[in-house]
N, C-alpha and C positions, 0 to 999 in steps of 0.2 A: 611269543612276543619278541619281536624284534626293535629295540628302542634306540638301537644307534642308527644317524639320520645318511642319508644317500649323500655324496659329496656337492650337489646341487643346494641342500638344504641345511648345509653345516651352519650359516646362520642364523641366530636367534635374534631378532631384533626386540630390544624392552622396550614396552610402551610405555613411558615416562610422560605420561600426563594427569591431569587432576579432574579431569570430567570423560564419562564414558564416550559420546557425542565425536567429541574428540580425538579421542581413540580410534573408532570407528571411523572418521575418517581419513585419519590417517591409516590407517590400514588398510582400507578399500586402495590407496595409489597403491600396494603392494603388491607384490607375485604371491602368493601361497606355496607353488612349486619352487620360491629362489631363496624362500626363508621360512620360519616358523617366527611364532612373537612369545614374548615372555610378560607376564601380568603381576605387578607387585604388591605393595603393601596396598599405599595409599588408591590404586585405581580398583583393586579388589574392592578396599571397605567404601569405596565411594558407589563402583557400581555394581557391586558381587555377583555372583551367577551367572545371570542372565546375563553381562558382556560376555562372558566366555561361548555360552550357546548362539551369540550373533557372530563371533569370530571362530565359530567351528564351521557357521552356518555361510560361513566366506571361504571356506576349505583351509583355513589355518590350524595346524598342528601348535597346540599352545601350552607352554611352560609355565606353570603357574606357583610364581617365588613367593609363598610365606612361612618360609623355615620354622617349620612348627619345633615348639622346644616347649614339651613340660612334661607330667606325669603321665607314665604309660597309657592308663587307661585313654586318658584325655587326648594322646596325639594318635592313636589308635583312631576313635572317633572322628577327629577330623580329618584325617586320611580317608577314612572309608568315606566319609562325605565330599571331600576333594576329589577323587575316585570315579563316585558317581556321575561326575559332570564331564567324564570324558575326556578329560584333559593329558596329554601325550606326556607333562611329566611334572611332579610334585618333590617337593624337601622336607626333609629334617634338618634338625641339628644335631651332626654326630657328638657331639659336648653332651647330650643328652643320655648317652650311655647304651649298650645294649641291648639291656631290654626294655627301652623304649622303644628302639627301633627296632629290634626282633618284632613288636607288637603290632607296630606300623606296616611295618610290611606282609605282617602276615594280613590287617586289615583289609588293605591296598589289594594280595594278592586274590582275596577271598572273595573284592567286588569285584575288580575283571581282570581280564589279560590284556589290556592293551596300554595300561598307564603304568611307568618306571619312575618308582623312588630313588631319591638319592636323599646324599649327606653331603651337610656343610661339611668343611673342615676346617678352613682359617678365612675369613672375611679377609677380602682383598684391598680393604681397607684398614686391617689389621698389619701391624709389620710385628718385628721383636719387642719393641717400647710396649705398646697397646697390650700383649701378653703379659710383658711383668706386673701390667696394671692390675690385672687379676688374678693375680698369683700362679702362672705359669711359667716356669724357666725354663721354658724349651725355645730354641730357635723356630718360628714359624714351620718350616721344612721338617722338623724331627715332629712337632707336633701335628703336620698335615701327615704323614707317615704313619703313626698311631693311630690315629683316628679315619684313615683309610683303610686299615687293616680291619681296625675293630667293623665298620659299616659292613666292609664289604666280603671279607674271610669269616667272618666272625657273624655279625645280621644278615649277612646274604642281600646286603642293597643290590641295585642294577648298576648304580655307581655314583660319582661323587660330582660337589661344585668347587672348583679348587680352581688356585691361581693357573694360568700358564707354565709359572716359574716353575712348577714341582709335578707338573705333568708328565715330564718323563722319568722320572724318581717312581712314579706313581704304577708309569707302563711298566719296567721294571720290575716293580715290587708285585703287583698284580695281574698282570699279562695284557693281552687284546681285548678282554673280555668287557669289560667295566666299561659306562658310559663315561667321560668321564665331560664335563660342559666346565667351559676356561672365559667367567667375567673377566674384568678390567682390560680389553684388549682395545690397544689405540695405534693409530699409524706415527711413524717418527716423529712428524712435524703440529701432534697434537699435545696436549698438557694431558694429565692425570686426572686432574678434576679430584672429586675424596679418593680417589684408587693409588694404592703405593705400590702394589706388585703386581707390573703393569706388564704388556709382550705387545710384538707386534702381531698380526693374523698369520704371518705364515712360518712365524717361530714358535706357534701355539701348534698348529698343526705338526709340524714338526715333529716337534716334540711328544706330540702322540692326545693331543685334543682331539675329541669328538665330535664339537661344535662350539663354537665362539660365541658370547652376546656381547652384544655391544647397545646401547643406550645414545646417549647424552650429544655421542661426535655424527650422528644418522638426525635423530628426533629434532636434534636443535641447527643440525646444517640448516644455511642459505638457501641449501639446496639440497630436500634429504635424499631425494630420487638418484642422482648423482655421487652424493658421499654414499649411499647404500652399494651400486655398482664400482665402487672404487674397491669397500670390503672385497662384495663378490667374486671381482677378480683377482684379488689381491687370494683368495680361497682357492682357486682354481687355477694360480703358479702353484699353489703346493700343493697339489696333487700329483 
C-alpha cells in the first residue's frame, strides 16, 4: 500500500454539503486526477455508503472524516466496515489511546491493503485555551507530538491529521514515512472561519504535508472551479 498521494493530487477537497445530490454534483465539475474529496460527519449520516460508491464510481480517491473515538472493540468494527467500502483513507482519534488504535488498524489492515488509518491529534480548531477546557496543559504542539508518537511508533498508523503548524516538528520527529494530511489551510487574503491554526498551501507543504484539505474557501467560492485551481497552483510552486 502506497497512501501518500502523487504531487498532482496533494489536494483533498471536503464536500461540505448537506444533501448527497449535491455532492455529486459538485464533484462531477471536478478532475479526480487534480484532487481527491473528503466525506464528513453530516454528508455521511445524511447519505452513507452508497455516496462513496457513486464518487469511487467517478474515479475519486476518497477521505472519509469520522474520527471514530470509543472503546476498542467498537472502533475496530467501524473501521473494518469503513474499510469495506474502499475508501483511500479513514480516522481515529489518537485521544483514544492505543489500544484503540492498535485494534483499528489491525481491523483496517485485515480487510484490505488499500485503505490508510490515521490519527487525530489536536483539532485545528483547537488552540491552548480549548485544552485547558479539558484538562490538558500542554501547548497544542507538545500534545500533537505525544500523540503522534503514540499513533504512529507506538499503533503503527499510516499517519496523522494535524495542523500545518506542527508538521514539520512532526517530519522531524517521525521521518518521510507518515502520511501526514494538514486541514485549516487558507490563502493570505482569506479569514479562518472556526480554524485557529491556520497556514498557507505552500507553507503546509513545506513544511512537510502530504496533502492539504481545504473546504469552505473552494465549496462556497463565487467561483469554485477557479478558487480550486488557485490551491492547485499554488501546490505546484512548492513542489
Amino acid at each position: 500500500m502506497n497512501p501518500i498521494p502523487e504531487p498532482a493530487t496533494r489536494l483533498i477537497v471536503a464536500l461540505d454539503f448537506s444533501e448527497a445530490e449535491a455532492a455529486l454534483a459538485f464533484a462531477r465539475k471536478l478532475d479526480p486526477a487534480r484532487c481527491a474529496l473528503k466525506v464528513g460527519f453530516e454528508l455521511f449520516v445524511v447519505a452513507g455508503p452508497d455516496l462513496l460508491h457513486r464518487l469511487h464510481g467517478l474515479g475519486f480517491r476518497v477521505f472519509l472524516d469520522l474520527k471514530f473515538h470509543d472503546i476498542p472493540n467498537t472502533v475496530a468494527a467501524a473501521c473494518r466496515a469503513a474499510a469495506r467500502t474502499g475508501v483511500w483513507l479513514i480516522n481515529v482519534h489518537a485521544s483514544g489511546g492505543e489500544e484503540m488504535m492498535r485494534a483499528a488498524h489491525a481491523a483496517v489492515r485485515e480487510t484490505n491493503d488499500t485503505t490508510a488509518l490515521l490519527a487525530v491529534t489536536v483539532l485545528t480548531s483547537s488552540d491552548a485555551g480549548t485544552l485547558r477546557e479539558i484538562g490538558v496543559n500542554r501547548e497544542p504542539a507538545e500534545q500533537v507530538r505525544l500523540l503522534g508518537e503514540l499513533a504512529v511508533r507506538k499503533a503503527g498508523l499510516e499517519g496523522l491529521v494535524c495542523s500545518a503548524q506542527e508538521a514539520a516538528m512532526l517530519r522531524r520527529l517521525l521521518g518521510e514515512e507518515p502520511l501526514l494530511v494538514t486541514p485549516g489551510i487558507r490563502l493570505e487574503d482569506a479569514g479562518g472561519d472556526d480554524q485557529k491554526r491556520v497556514m498557507t498551501p505552500e507553507r503546509a507543504i513545506s513544511a512537510g504535508a502530504s496533502a492539504i484539505v481545504v473546504g469552505r474557501p473552494i465549496t462556497r467560492a463565487a467561483d469554485p472551479s477557479m478558487a480550486m485551481e488557485a490551491f492547485i497552483t499554488r501546490l505546484q510552486k512548492s513542489e
